[in-house]
N, C-alpha and C positions, 0 to 999 in steps of 0.2 A: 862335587860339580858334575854337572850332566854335559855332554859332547853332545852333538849332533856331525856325521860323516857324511856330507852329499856327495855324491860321486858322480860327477858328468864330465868323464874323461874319453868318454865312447866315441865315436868316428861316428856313427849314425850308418853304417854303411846300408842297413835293410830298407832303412827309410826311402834313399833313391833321389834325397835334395842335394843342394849344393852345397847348404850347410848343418853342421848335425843338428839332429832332432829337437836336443835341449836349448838350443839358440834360434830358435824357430817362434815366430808369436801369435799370440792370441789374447785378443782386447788390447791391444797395443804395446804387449811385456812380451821378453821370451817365457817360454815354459819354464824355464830353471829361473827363472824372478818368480813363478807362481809358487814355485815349490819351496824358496828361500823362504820367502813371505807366512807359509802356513809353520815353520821353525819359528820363525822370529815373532811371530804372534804366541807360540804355546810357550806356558808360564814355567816348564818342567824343565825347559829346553835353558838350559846358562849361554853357551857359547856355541857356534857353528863355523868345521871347516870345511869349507869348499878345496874339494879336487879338477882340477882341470885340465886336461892336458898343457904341455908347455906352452905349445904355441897362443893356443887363447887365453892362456891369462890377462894378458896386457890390454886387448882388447876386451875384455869382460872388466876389465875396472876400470874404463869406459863409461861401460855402460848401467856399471855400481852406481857414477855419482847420482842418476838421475832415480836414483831407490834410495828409501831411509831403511835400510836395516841396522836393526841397532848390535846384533849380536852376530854378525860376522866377522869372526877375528881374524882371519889367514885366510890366504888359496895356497892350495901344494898342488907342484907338480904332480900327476898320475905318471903311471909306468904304462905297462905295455899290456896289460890284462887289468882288470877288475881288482883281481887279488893283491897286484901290486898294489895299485890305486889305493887301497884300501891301505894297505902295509905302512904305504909311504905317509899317510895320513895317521896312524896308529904311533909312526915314529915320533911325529912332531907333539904327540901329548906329553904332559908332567904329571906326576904320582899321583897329584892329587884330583883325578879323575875318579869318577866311583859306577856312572852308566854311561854306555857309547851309544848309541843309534846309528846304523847304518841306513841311509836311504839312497834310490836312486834318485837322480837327478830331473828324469825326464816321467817321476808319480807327481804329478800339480795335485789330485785331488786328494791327495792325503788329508786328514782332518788333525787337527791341532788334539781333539779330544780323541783321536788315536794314538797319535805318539804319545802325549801322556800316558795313557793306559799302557803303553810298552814298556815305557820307563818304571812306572809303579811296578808291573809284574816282572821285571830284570832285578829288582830291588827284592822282591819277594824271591824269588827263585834262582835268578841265576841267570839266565839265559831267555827271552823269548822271539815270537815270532810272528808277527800282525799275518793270518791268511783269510781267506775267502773257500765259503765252500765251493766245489765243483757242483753245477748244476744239468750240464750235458752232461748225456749217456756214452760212458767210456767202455769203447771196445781193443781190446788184443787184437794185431794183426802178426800173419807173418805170409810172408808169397804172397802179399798182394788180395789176401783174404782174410773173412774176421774169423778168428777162432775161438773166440769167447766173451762176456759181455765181464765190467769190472766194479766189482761192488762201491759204488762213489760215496759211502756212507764214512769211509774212512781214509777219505782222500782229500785233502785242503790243495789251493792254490797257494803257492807262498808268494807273499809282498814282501814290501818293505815300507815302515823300518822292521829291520833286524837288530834286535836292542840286546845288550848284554854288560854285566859287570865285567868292567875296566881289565881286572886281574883275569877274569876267561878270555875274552878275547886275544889277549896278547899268551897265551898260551896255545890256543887253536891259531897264530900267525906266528910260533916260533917255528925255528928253522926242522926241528922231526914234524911237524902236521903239517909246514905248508905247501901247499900246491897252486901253483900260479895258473893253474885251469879251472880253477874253483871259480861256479858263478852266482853263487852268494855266501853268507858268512858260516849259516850253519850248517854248510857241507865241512867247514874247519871245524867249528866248534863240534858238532857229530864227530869226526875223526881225531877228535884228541880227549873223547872218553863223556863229555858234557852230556847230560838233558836237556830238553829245549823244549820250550812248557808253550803252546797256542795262546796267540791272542788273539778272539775273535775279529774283522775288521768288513768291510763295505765293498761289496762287488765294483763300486765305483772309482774304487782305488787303481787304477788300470796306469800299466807304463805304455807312454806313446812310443810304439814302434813301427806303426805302419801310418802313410797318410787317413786312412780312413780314423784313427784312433786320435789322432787330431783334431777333426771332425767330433768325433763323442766327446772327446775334455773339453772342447767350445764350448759345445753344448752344454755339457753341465756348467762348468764353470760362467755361463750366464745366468743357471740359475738361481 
């Protein structure tokens, strides 16, 4: 069985609204109904838990009735970091899990034939990790000055999802590897010995964090 982990337990605070980011809309849904939506359409995807903080659960199953998703089984509480979120989410599985997917909450324009392809190369390997390459020129600063320019030939942007067999992940979130400041999976999985294999993915995959990045997911997502 394939999981999917959305994780939209975040306060939004960079954003600057009144309410977080992934309850925000566009084309008449929140964000986090786009991004349900692109789970519940891919064929790889069996079952999805949503993470929410406590407080908006109640109010988010609300606003479930007026969505068919077929493969939302639970929301769990989040914790107090990402990590937890995730943790607390990783708890409520049974054995017979075999790929996780971790995504966030507030990527809409993930594509269905993304995550598949994460899930197939988790299968294959172990471990992977949808990025994007870096296309600005990355420089070194230090004092407010550049001190070197940075070879971006071998530097990825990392997305999400972050997909991994069932048995690593819960291993990169036992109690020796975990860190509750970790802000995505495979700084755990890195730190409890794993390889983490690229999956290529779409510049367009962008997480909304700023007003303006709202504006670009409209945008695309009319397309």
């Amino acid at each position: 069985m394939n999981i999917a982990i959305i994780v939209a337990a975040g306060s939004g605070t960079r954003f600057g609204a009144e309410k977080p980011k992934q309850f925000l809309e566009i084309g008449g849904k929140p964000v986090l109904i786009h991004t349900l939506e692109r789970f519940d359409a891919c064929a790889a995807i069996d079952e999805i838990v949503l993470v929410l903080t406590e407080s908006e659960i109640e109010n988010f199953q609300t606003t479930l009735e007026k969505f068919n998703l077929k493969k939302l089984e639970r929301i769990i509480a989040g914790g107090n970091t990402r990590a937890e979120s995730v943790r607390n989410a990783l708890n409520s599985l049974n054995e017979n899990v075999e790929i996780v997917a971790v995504h966030d909450g507030a990527r809409p324009l993930v594509s269905s034939e993304e995550i598949a392809q994460t899930i197939e190369k988790a299968r294959e390997t172990g471990a992977t990790c949808l990025v994007a390459k870096v296309t600005d020129t990355i420089k070194r600063i230090e004092n407010n000055k550049i001190i070197g320019t940075v070879n971006r030939e071998n530097l990825r942007r990392a997305q999400t999802p972050q997909t991994f067999r069932f048995e690593i992940l819960q291993k990169a979130f036992a109690d020796e590897n975990f860190d509750a400041s970790a802000t995505d999976e495979c700084f755990l999985v890195e730190k409890a010995g794993f390889e983490i294999f690229l999956t290529e993915g779409s510049a367009k995959n962008i997480k909304i964090t700023t007003p303006e990045d709202l504006l670009i997911a409209e945008s695309l997502l009319k397309k």
